[in-house]
C-alpha positions in Angstrom: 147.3 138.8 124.7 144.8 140.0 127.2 141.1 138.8 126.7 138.9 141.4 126.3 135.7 142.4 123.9 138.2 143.9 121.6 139.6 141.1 120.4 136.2 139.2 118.8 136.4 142.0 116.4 137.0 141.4 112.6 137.6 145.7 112.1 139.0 146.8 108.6 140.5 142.7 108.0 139.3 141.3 104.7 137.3 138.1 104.5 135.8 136.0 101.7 132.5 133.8 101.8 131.9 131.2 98.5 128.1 130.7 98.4 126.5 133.8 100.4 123.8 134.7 98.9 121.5 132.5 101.3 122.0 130.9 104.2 124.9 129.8 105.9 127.3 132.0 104.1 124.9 135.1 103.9 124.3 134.7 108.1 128.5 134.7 107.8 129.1 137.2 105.5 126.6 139.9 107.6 128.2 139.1 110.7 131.6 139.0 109.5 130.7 142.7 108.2 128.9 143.5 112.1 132.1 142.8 113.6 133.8 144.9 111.3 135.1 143.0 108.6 134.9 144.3 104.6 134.0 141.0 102.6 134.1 139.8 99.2 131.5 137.1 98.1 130.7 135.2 95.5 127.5 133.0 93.6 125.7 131.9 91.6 122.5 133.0 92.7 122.8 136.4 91.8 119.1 137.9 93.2 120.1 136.9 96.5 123.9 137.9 96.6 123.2 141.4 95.7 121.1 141.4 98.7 123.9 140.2 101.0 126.0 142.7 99.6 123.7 145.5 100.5 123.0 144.2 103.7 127.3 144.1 104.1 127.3 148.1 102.8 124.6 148.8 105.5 126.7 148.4 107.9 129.4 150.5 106.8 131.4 148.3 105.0 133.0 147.4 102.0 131.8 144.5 99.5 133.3 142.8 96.2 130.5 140.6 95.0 130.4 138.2 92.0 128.6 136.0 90.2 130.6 132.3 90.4 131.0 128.8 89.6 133.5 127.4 92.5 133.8 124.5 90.2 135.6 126.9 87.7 139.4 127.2 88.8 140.1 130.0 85.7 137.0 131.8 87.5 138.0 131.9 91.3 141.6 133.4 90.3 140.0 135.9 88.2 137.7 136.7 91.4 140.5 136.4 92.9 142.5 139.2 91.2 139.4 141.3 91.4 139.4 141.4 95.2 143.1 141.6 95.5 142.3 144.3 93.6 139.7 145.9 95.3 140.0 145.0 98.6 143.9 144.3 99.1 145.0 141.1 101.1 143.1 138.9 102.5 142.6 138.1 106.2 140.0 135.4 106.3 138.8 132.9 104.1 135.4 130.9 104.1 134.6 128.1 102.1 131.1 127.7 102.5 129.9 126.9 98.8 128.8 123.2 98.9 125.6 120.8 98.0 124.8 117.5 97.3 121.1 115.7 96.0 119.7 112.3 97.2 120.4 109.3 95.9 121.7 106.1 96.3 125.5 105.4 95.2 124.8 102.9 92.6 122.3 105.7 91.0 125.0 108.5 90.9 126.2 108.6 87.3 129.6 109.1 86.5 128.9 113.2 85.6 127.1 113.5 88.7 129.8 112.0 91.2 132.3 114.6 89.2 129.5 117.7 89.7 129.8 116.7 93.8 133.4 116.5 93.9 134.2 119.6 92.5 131.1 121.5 93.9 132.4 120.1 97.3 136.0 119.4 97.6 137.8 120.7 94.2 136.1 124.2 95.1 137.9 124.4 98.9 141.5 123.4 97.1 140.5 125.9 94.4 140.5 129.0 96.7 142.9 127.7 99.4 145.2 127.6 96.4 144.7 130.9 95.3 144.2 132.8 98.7 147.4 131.9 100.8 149.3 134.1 98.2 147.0 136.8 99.1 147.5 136.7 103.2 149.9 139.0 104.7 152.9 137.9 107.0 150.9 138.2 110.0 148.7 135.0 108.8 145.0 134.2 108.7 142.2 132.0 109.2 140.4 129.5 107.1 137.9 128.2 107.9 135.6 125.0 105.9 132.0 124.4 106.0 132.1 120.4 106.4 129.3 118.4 108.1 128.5 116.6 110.7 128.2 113.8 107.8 131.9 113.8 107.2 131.9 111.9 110.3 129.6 109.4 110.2 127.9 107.2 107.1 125.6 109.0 104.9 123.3 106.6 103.1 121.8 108.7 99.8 124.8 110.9 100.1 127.8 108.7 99.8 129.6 111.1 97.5 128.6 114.3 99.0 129.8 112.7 102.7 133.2 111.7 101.2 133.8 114.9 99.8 132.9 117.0 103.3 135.4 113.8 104.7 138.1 114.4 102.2 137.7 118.4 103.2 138.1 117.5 107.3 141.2 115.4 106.4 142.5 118.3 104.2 141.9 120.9 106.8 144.1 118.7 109.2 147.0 118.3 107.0 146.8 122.0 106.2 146.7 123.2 109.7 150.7 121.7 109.5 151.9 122.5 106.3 150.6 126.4 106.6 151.1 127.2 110.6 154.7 128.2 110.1 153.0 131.0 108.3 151.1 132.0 111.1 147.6 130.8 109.1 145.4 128.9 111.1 143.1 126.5 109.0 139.7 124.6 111.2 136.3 123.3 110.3 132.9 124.2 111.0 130.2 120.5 110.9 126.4 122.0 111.0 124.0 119.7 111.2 120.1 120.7 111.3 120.0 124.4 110.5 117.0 125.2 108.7 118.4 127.1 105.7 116.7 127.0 102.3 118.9 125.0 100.9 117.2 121.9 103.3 114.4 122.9 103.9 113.4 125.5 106.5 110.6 123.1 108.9 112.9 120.1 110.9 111.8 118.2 113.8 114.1 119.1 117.0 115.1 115.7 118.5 118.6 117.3 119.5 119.7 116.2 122.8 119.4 120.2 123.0 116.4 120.8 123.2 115.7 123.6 120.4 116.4 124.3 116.9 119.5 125.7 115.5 120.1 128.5 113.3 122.5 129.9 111.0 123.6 132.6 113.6 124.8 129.5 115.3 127.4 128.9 112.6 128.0 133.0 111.9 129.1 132.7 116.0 131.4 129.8 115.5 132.9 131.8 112.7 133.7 135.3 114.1 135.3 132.6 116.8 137.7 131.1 114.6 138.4 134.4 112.3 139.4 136.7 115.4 141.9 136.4 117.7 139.9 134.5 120.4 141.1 131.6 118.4 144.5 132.2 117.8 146.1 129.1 119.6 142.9 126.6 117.8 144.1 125.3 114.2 143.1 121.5 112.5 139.8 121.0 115.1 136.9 120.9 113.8 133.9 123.0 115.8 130.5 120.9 115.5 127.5 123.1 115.6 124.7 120.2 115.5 122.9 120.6 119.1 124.6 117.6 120.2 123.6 115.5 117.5 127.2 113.8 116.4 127.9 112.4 120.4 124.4 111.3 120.3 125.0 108.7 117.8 121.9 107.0 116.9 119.9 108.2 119.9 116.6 110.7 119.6 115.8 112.9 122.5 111.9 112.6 123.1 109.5 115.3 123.7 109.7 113.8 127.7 113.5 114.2 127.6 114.2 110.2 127.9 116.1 109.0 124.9 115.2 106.4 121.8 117.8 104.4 119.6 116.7 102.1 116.8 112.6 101.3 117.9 113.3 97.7 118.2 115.7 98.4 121.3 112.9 100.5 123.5 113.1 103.3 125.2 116.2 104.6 126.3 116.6 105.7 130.0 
């Protein structure tokens, strides 16, 4: 393989994003379709997806989009089918769809836990399930939206931070069982990108010193869908300004560090 431009680009391979109507998934989808790829996406928030989807046409390429619940295994093969259909096979596949609410684990109902663990981890085994069929003998990529809280605790989102876990463990064991077949399967852990989602206003106390954005993920993500990334499978990529090795220190507007306000200033 020589290294060149040529071989960032995602031109005429098929990709699908789960939850692209904003954020995240819509800053993948748009790139994804800017380096060439034709995409299929899927939402529930219709409004928003249909502006994705135009966005993706815009740039010359083709779209499948559809309304979804990724909690609803019957519903992703049927999307399934309809891309297969429409698009052919599939080259790429992103699991971005995900979300969790605050709360404490003793407040987390029984119906809620079950709303967070499909949402979050049946979803991902949901269209890993029903893609591999669909990718050709040359392989693929997956790629998993985790978090940088599927490495550390999460207090108010236990539940939410398993799942995201459970999904990094999953993407590990997956990398074996599905590299004989030439499909490459990684991780993506954000952590504070404004998206709408969170909230779009965060304080930047990143040991880097500015604020991260969804094209930060969308450039991880043409990374592990091309062929720059052929030899990288069951790693995880942490897009979080440097927040995971910083453990519980807080860069300061002066550049010296803080941990917990009863220890001082850091040096």
């Amino acid at each position: 393989m020589t290294v060149d431009p040529s071989i960032a680009l995602l031109t005429d391979r098929v990709a699908i994003v789960t939850g692209a109507a904003v954020g995240i998934g819509e800053g993948i989808a748009t790139t994804f379709a800017r380096f060439g790829a034709h995409v299929a996406i899927c939402d529930r928030d219709v409004e928003n997806m249909d502006k994705t989807a135009s966005a993706i046409e815009a740039e010359g390429r083709r779209v499948v989009a559809a309304e979804l619940d990724v909690r609803d295994g019957d519903a992703v093969t049927g999307f399934l089918d309809g891309v297969r259909s429409e698009l052919g096979s599939v080259d790429i596949l992103v699991n971005n769809a995900g979300g969790g609410f605050y709360a404490n684990f003793m407040d987390v109902n029984a119906k809620g836990q079950d709303s967070l663990v499909r949402e979050n981890f049946v979803s991902v085994t949901h269209f890993i399930r029903g893609v591999v069929p669909l990718m050709s003998e040359s392989g693929g990529s997956i790629i998993n939206l985790t978090s940088i809280e599927a490495h550390r605790a999460a207090p108010g989102f236990a539940v939410y931070s398993a799942m995201k876990a459970a999904v990094a463990s999953l993407t590990g064991t997956l990398a074996l069982e599905l590299g004989p077949q030439w499909i490459r399967v990684n991780c993506i852990a954000p952590d504070v990108i404004p998206t709408p989602g969170i909230g779009q206003e965060m304080g930047v106390h990143t040991p880097l010193p500015v604020e991260g954005h969804v094209d930060d993920i969308s450039a991880a993500a043409v990374f592990l869908a091309s062929d720059m990334s052929r030899f990288v499978t069951g790693t995880t990529i942490h897009v979080d300004g440097g927040n995971l090795i910083a453990g519980g220190w807080h860069r300061n507007e002066d550049g010296s560090y803080l941990t917990h306000p009863a220890m001082g200033r850091g040096a």
